[in-house]
N, C-alpha and C positions, 0 to 999 in steps of 0.2 A: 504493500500500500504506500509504502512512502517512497517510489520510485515514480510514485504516478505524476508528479509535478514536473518532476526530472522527465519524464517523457512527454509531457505537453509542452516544455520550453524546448525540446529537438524539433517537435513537430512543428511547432511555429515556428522554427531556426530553419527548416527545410522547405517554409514554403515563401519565402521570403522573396521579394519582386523582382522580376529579371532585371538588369540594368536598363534593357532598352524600353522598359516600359518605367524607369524612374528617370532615363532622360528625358521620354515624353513628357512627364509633367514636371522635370522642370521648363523644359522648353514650353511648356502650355503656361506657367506661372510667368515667365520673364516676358511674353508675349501681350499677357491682363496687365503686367505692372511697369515694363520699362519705359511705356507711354505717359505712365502718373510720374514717373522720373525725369524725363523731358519736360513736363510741364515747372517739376520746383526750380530746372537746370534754365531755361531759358525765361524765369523771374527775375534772375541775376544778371542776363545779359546787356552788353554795352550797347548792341546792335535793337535797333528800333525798327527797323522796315522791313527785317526779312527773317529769317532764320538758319542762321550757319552753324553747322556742327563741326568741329567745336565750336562754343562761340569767342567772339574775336576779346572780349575783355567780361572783366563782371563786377557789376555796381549793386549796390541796393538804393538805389534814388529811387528807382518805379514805385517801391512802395508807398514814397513819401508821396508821389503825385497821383496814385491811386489812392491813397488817406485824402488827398486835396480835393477830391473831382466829386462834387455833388450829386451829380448824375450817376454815380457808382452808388451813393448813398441811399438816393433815392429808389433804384433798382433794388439791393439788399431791403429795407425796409417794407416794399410793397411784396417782397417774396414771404421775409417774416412775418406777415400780418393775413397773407393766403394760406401760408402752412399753417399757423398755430391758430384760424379759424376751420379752415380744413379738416384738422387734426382733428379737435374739440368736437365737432359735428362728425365724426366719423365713429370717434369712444364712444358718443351717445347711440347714434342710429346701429352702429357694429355689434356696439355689446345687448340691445334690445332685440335685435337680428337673430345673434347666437341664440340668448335666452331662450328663444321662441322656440328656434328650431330646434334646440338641442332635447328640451322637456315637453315639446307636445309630438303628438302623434295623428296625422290627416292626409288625408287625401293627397297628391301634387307635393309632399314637404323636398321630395329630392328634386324634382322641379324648379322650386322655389330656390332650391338652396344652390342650384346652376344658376338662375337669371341673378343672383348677388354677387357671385363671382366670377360673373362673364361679362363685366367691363374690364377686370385687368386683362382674362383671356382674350378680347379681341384686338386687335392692331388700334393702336393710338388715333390712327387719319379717323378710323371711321367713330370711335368714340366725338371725336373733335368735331366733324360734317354733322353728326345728329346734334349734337349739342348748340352747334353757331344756327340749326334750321331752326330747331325749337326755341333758343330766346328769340330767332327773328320771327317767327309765327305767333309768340305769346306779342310780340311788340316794347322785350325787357331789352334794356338800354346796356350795354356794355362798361362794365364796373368789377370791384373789385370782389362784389357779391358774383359775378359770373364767370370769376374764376373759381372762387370759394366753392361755387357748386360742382364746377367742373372737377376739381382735381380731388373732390370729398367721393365722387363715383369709383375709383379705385382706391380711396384710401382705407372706404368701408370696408374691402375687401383684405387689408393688412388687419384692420383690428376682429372682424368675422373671424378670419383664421384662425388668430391665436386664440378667440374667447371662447368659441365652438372646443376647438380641440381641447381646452384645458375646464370647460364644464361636464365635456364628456368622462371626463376623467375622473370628475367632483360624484361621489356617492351622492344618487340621488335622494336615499334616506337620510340625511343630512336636514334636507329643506323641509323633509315631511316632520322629524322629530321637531324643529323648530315650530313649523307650524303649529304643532299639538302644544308644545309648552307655551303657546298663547301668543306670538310673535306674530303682526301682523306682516303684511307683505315688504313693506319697506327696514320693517327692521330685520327678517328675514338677509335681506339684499345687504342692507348694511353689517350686520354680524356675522352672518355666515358664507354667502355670495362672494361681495367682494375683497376681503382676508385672502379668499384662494384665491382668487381669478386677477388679483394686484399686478403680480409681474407678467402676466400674460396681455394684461391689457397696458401694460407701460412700453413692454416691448411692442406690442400692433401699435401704438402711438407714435415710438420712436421712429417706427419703419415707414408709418404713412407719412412722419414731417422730414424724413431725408428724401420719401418719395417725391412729394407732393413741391419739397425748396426745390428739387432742379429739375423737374417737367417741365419737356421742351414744345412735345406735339399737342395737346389737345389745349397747354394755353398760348399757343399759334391762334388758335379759333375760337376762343374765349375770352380774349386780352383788348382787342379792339385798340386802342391809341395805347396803351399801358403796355409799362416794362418792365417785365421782371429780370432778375441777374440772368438769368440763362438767356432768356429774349435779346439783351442788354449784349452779352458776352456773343452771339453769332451776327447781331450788328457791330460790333469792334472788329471782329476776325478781317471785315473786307477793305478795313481803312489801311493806308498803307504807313500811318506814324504812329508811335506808339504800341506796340502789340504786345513788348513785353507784360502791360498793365493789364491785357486780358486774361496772361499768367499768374500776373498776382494777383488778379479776381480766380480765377483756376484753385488757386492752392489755398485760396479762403473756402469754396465750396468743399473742395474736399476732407477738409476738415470738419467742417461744420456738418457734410451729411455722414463722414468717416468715425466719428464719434458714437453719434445716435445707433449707428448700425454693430459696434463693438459691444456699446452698451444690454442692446437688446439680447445680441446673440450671450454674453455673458450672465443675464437676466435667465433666460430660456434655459441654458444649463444650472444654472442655479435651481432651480425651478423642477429641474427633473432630478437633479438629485436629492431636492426634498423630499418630491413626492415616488421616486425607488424606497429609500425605507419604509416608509408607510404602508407602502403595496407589500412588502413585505412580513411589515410585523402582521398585514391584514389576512395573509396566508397562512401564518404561525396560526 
Protein backbone atom coordinates (compact mmCIF):
# COMPACT_ATOMS: atom_id res chain seq x y z
CA UNK A 1 0.00 0.00 0.00
CA UNK A 2 2.56 2.42 0.47
CA UNK A 3 4.03 2.14 -2.93
CA UNK A 4 0.99 3.32 -4.39
CA UNK A 5 1.85 7.18 -4.28
CA UNK A 6 5.26 6.03 -5.48
CA UNK A 7 3.44 4.63 -8.50
CA UNK A 8 1.12 7.58 -9.29
CA UNK A 9 4.16 10.04 -9.21
CA UNK A 10 5.87 7.48 -12.30
CA UNK A 11 2.80 7.52 -13.85
CA UNK A 12 2.26 11.17 -14.04
CA UNK A 13 6.21 11.36 -14.64
CA UNK A 14 5.44 9.08 -17.89
CA UNK A 15 2.95 10.83 -19.27
CA UNK A 16 4.40 14.13 -19.22
CA UNK A 17 3.94 16.55 -22.72
CA UNK A 18 5.89 15.82 -25.66
CA UNK A 19 8.10 18.82 -26.26
CA UNK A 20 6.49 19.69 -29.49
CA UNK A 21 3.22 20.20 -28.08
CA UNK A 22 4.82 22.50 -25.05
CA UNK A 23 6.48 24.41 -27.86
CA UNK A 24 3.15 24.95 -29.37
CA UNK A 25 1.82 26.61 -26.56
CA UNK A 26 4.52 28.53 -25.94
CA UNK A 27 4.53 29.71 -29.32
CA UNK A 28 0.49 30.14 -28.94
CA UNK A 29 1.23 32.29 -25.48
CA UNK A 30 4.02 34.61 -27.08
CA UNK A 31 1.65 35.07 -30.10
CA UNK A 32 -1.77 36.43 -27.37
CA UNK A 33 1.13 38.52 -25.60
CA UNK A 34 4.18 39.94 -27.45
CA UNK A 35 1.49 42.31 -29.19
CA UNK A 36 0.55 43.68 -25.35
CA UNK A 37 4.56 44.01 -25.22
CA UNK A 38 4.71 46.35 -28.22
CA UNK A 39 2.08 48.27 -27.03
CA UNK A 40 4.11 49.23 -23.37
CA UNK A 41 7.58 49.30 -25.87
CA UNK A 42 6.22 51.94 -28.36
CA UNK A 43 4.72 54.24 -25.03
CA UNK A 44 8.22 55.09 -24.71
CA UNK A 45 9.17 55.83 -28.07
CA UNK A 46 10.80 59.12 -29.42
CA UNK A 47 9.24 58.41 -32.83
CA UNK A 48 5.68 60.11 -33.23
CA UNK A 49 4.41 59.32 -36.82
CA UNK A 50 5.37 55.96 -37.49
CA UNK A 51 6.47 52.94 -35.90
CA UNK A 52 10.15 51.51 -36.10
CA UNK A 53 11.34 48.57 -34.52
CA UNK A 54 13.42 49.00 -32.67
CA UNK A 55 12.40 52.24 -31.92
CA UNK A 56 14.90 55.01 -32.73
CA UNK A 57 15.18 56.62 -28.94
CA UNK A 58 12.73 56.47 -25.66
CA UNK A 59 11.20 59.22 -23.73
CA UNK A 60 8.32 59.28 -21.24
CA UNK A 61 6.99 62.82 -22.34
CA UNK A 62 3.80 61.05 -24.14
CA UNK A 63 2.54 60.42 -20.90
CA UNK A 64 2.75 63.89 -19.66
CA UNK A 65 0.60 65.04 -22.97
CA UNK A 66 -1.76 62.23 -22.78
CA UNK A 67 -2.32 63.50 -18.64
CA UNK A 68 -2.79 67.19 -20.68
CA UNK A 69 -5.35 66.30 -23.40
CA UNK A 70 -8.98 66.76 -22.25
CA UNK A 71 -10.32 64.82 -24.97
CA UNK A 72 -8.53 61.74 -23.50
CA UNK A 73 -10.30 62.77 -20.23
CA UNK A 74 -13.40 63.04 -21.50
CA UNK A 75 -13.38 59.65 -23.49
CA UNK A 76 -12.13 57.61 -20.12
CA UNK A 77 -14.92 59.31 -18.14
CA UNK A 78 -17.89 58.73 -20.42
CA UNK A 79 -16.56 54.82 -20.79
CA UNK A 80 -16.42 54.81 -16.66
CA UNK A 81 -19.84 56.03 -16.39
CA UNK A 82 -21.26 53.33 -19.27
CA UNK A 83 -19.47 50.59 -17.41
CA UNK A 84 -20.23 51.19 -13.91
CA UNK A 85 -24.16 51.92 -15.12
CA UNK A 86 -23.97 48.89 -17.33
CA UNK A 87 -22.51 46.86 -14.63
CA UNK A 88 -25.18 47.89 -11.91
CA UNK A 89 -28.14 47.14 -14.36
CA UNK A 90 -26.64 43.91 -15.38
CA UNK A 91 -26.12 42.44 -11.20
CA UNK A 92 -29.72 43.44 -10.93
CA UNK A 93 -31.45 42.12 -14.19
CA UNK A 94 -28.47 38.96 -14.13
CA UNK A 95 -28.90 37.93 -10.67
CA UNK A 96 -33.14 38.17 -10.97
CA UNK A 97 -32.58 36.07 -14.29
CA UNK A 98 -30.56 33.40 -12.58
CA UNK A 99 -32.82 33.39 -9.41
CA UNK A 100 -35.64 32.56 -11.63
CA UNK A 101 -34.32 30.19 -13.77
CA UNK A 102 -32.22 28.33 -11.59
CA UNK A 103 -35.44 27.43 -8.74
CA UNK A 104 -38.49 27.33 -10.91
CA UNK A 105 -39.41 24.66 -13.01
CA UNK A 106 -41.85 25.50 -16.80
CA UNK A 107 -42.43 25.10 -19.62
CA UNK A 108 -39.62 26.81 -22.48
CA UNK A 109 -37.19 27.49 -19.19
CA UNK A 110 -34.06 26.14 -21.44
CA UNK A 111 -35.47 28.25 -24.14
CA UNK A 112 -35.55 31.07 -22.15
CA UNK A 113 -32.20 30.55 -20.64
CA UNK A 114 -30.79 30.45 -24.61
CA UNK A 115 -32.60 33.90 -25.66
CA UNK A 116 -30.34 35.47 -22.23
CA UNK A 117 -27.23 34.33 -23.47
CA UNK A 118 -27.58 34.64 -27.00
CA UNK A 119 -26.42 38.28 -27.21
CA UNK A 120 -22.95 37.40 -26.20
CA UNK A 121 -23.37 34.34 -28.75
CA UNK A 122 -24.17 36.39 -31.75
CA UNK A 123 -21.54 38.49 -33.63
CA UNK A 124 -21.29 42.17 -32.37
CA UNK A 125 -22.59 43.83 -36.09
CA UNK A 126 -25.75 42.36 -35.76
CA UNK A 127 -26.28 43.00 -31.96
CA UNK A 128 -25.35 46.71 -32.87
CA UNK A 129 -27.82 46.99 -36.55
CA UNK A 130 -30.97 45.63 -34.15
CA UNK A 131 -30.20 47.86 -31.40
CA UNK A 132 -29.39 51.45 -33.62
CA UNK A 133 -33.13 50.20 -35.64
CA UNK A 134 -34.93 49.81 -32.42
CA UNK A 135 -33.85 53.28 -30.65
CA UNK A 136 -34.44 54.61 -34.37
CA UNK A 137 -38.06 53.03 -34.51
CA UNK A 138 -39.00 53.92 -30.80
CA UNK A 139 -37.66 57.73 -31.90
CA UNK A 140 -34.92 57.51 -28.45
CA UNK A 141 -32.22 60.01 -29.02
CA UNK A 142 -28.71 58.91 -28.89
CA UNK A 143 -27.10 59.32 -25.37
CA UNK A 144 -25.32 57.91 -22.86
CA UNK A 145 -28.42 55.85 -21.76
CA UNK A 146 -28.17 54.05 -25.29
CA UNK A 147 -25.04 52.93 -24.75
CA UNK A 148 -25.83 51.81 -21.06
CA UNK A 149 -28.48 49.69 -22.61
CA UNK A 150 -26.51 48.56 -25.39
CA UNK A 151 -23.58 47.18 -23.67
CA UNK A 152 -25.89 45.89 -20.36
CA UNK A 153 -27.28 43.16 -23.34
CA UNK A 154 -24.00 41.09 -22.96
CA UNK A 155 -23.09 42.16 -19.62
CA UNK A 156 -26.39 40.25 -18.24
CA UNK A 157 -24.89 37.55 -19.76
CA UNK A 158 -21.39 37.70 -17.53
CA UNK A 159 -23.24 38.17 -14.25
CA UNK A 160 -26.24 35.06 -15.46
CA UNK A 161 -23.24 32.82 -15.68
CA UNK A 162 -21.70 33.02 -12.76
CA UNK A 163 -25.07 33.49 -10.56
CA UNK A 164 -26.80 30.42 -12.32
CA UNK A 165 -23.87 28.22 -11.82
CA UNK A 166 -23.14 29.03 -8.26
CA UNK A 167 -27.05 28.81 -7.05
CA UNK A 168 -27.13 25.65 -8.63
CA UNK A 169 -24.71 24.67 -6.60
CA UNK A 170 -26.58 26.42 -3.36
CA UNK A 171 -28.64 23.44 -1.57
CA UNK A 172 -31.97 24.34 -2.38
CA UNK A 173 -33.18 23.27 1.34
CA UNK A 174 -31.22 26.18 2.45
CA UNK A 175 -34.05 28.78 1.35
CA UNK A 176 -36.99 26.28 2.33
CA UNK A 177 -35.49 25.89 6.14
CA UNK A 178 -35.32 29.64 6.11
CA UNK A 179 -38.44 30.10 4.98
CA UNK A 180 -40.09 27.89 7.61
CA UNK A 181 -38.16 29.61 10.41
CA UNK A 182 -40.21 32.78 9.42
CA UNK A 183 -37.82 34.77 7.13
CA UNK A 184 -39.73 36.47 4.70
CA UNK A 185 -38.44 36.62 1.11
CA UNK A 186 -36.00 39.44 1.39
CA UNK A 187 -34.48 38.45 4.38
CA UNK A 188 -34.29 35.08 2.94
CA UNK A 189 -32.06 36.84 -0.12
CA UNK A 190 -30.23 38.83 2.31
CA UNK A 191 -29.03 36.20 4.89
CA UNK A 192 -28.97 33.33 3.12
CA UNK A 193 -28.83 34.01 -0.88
CA UNK A 194 -26.57 36.42 -1.10
CA UNK A 195 -23.54 35.40 1.62
CA UNK A 196 -23.20 32.51 -1.01
CA UNK A 197 -23.75 33.93 -4.34
CA UNK A 198 -21.17 37.35 -3.09
CA UNK A 199 -18.17 36.20 -5.03
CA UNK A 200 -19.81 34.88 -8.00
CA UNK A 201 -21.63 37.95 -8.54
CA UNK A 202 -18.45 40.27 -7.98
CA UNK A 203 -16.74 38.40 -10.21
CA UNK A 204 -19.87 38.58 -13.28
CA UNK A 205 -19.48 42.34 -12.27
CA UNK A 206 -15.95 42.50 -12.80
CA UNK A 207 -16.01 40.72 -16.05
CA UNK A 208 -19.01 42.77 -17.41
CA UNK A 209 -17.01 46.30 -16.42
CA UNK A 210 -13.64 45.15 -18.36
CA UNK A 211 -16.27 43.91 -20.98
CA UNK A 212 -18.48 46.40 -21.34
CA UNK A 213 -14.99 49.69 -20.78
CA UNK A 214 -13.58 48.49 -24.15
CA UNK A 215 -16.46 47.52 -26.57
CA UNK A 216 -15.74 48.44 -29.62
CA UNK A 217 -18.60 47.10 -32.00
CA UNK A 218 -22.08 47.50 -30.85
CA UNK A 219 -21.05 51.09 -29.33
CA UNK A 220 -20.17 51.96 -33.13
CA UNK A 221 -24.01 51.86 -33.32
CA UNK A 222 -25.05 53.07 -30.17
CA UNK A 223 -22.79 56.15 -29.54
CA UNK A 224 -24.13 58.60 -32.08
CA UNK A 225 -21.77 61.84 -31.74
CA UNK A 226 -20.14 60.32 -28.30
CA UNK A 227 -16.77 58.94 -27.48
CA UNK A 228 -15.69 56.46 -25.67
CA UNK A 229 -11.79 55.45 -25.05
CA UNK A 230 -11.82 52.73 -27.52
CA UNK A 231 -14.04 54.91 -30.17
CA UNK A 232 -11.54 57.61 -29.11
CA UNK A 233 -8.33 55.36 -29.57
CA UNK A 234 -9.25 53.96 -33.48
CA UNK A 235 -9.86 57.74 -34.35
CA UNK A 236 -6.19 58.50 -33.02
CA UNK A 237 -4.66 55.36 -34.83
CA UNK A 238 -5.36 57.30 -38.40
CA UNK A 239 -3.73 60.64 -37.41
CA UNK A 240 -0.30 60.69 -38.58
CA UNK A 241 1.39 62.82 -35.04
CA UNK A 242 1.30 61.71 -32.02
CA UNK A 243 0.51 57.96 -31.94
CA UNK A 244 2.75 57.08 -29.20
CA UNK A 245 -0.26 58.62 -26.96
CA UNK A 246 -2.60 56.08 -28.23
CA UNK A 247 -0.19 53.72 -26.57
CA UNK A 248 -0.21 55.29 -23.46
CA UNK A 249 -4.08 55.24 -23.77
CA UNK A 250 -3.32 51.40 -24.70
CA UNK A 251 -1.42 50.57 -21.53
CA UNK A 252 -4.01 52.46 -19.36
CA UNK A 253 -6.86 50.13 -20.69
CA UNK A 254 -5.17 47.24 -20.02
CA UNK A 255 -4.60 47.69 -16.82
CA UNK A 256 -7.70 48.84 -15.95
CA UNK A 257 -9.64 45.90 -17.64
CA UNK A 258 -6.32 43.51 -16.62
CA UNK A 259 -7.06 43.83 -13.10
CA UNK A 260 -10.89 43.31 -12.86
CA UNK A 261 -10.37 40.19 -14.92
CA UNK A 262 -7.20 38.71 -12.39
CA UNK A 263 -9.41 39.68 -9.64
CA UNK A 264 -12.52 37.78 -10.64
CA UNK A 265 -10.60 34.63 -11.92
CA UNK A 266 -8.92 34.64 -8.21
CA UNK A 267 -12.41 35.30 -6.65
CA UNK A 268 -13.99 32.08 -8.70
CA UNK A 269 -11.07 29.92 -7.28
CA UNK A 270 -11.52 31.05 -4.16
CA UNK A 271 -14.89 30.31 -4.31
CA UNK A 272 -14.44 26.80 -5.38
CA UNK A 273 -12.23 25.89 -2.83
CA UNK A 274 -14.75 26.97 -0.33
CA UNK A 275 -17.28 25.35 -1.58
CA UNK A 276 -14.85 21.53 -2.28
CA UNK A 277 -14.86 21.13 1.49
CA UNK A 278 -18.40 21.42 2.16
CA UNK A 279 -19.25 19.18 -0.60
CA UNK A 280 -17.25 17.08 1.18
CA UNK A 281 -17.87 17.03 4.61
CA UNK A 282 -21.70 16.81 2.86
CA UNK A 283 -20.63 13.31 1.70
CA UNK A 284 -19.15 12.29 5.01
Amino acid sequence: MRSEPNTRKSHYRARKAPRSLFAAAVAGLLFLHVPLLLIFLYAFTTEEASYQFPPPGYTAKWFAVAWGRQDIWDAIGLSLRVATAATALALVLGTLAAGAMSRSRFFGRESISLLIILPLALPGILTGISLRSAFHLAGIPFSIWTLVLGHATFCIVMVYNNAIARLRRMPGSWVEASMDLGADGWQTFRYVVLPNTATALLAGGMLAFALSFDEVIVTTFTAGQQSTLPIWMLGELIRPRQRPVTNVVAVFVIVVTFAPLVIAHLLARRAEGIAEPSSRNGVR
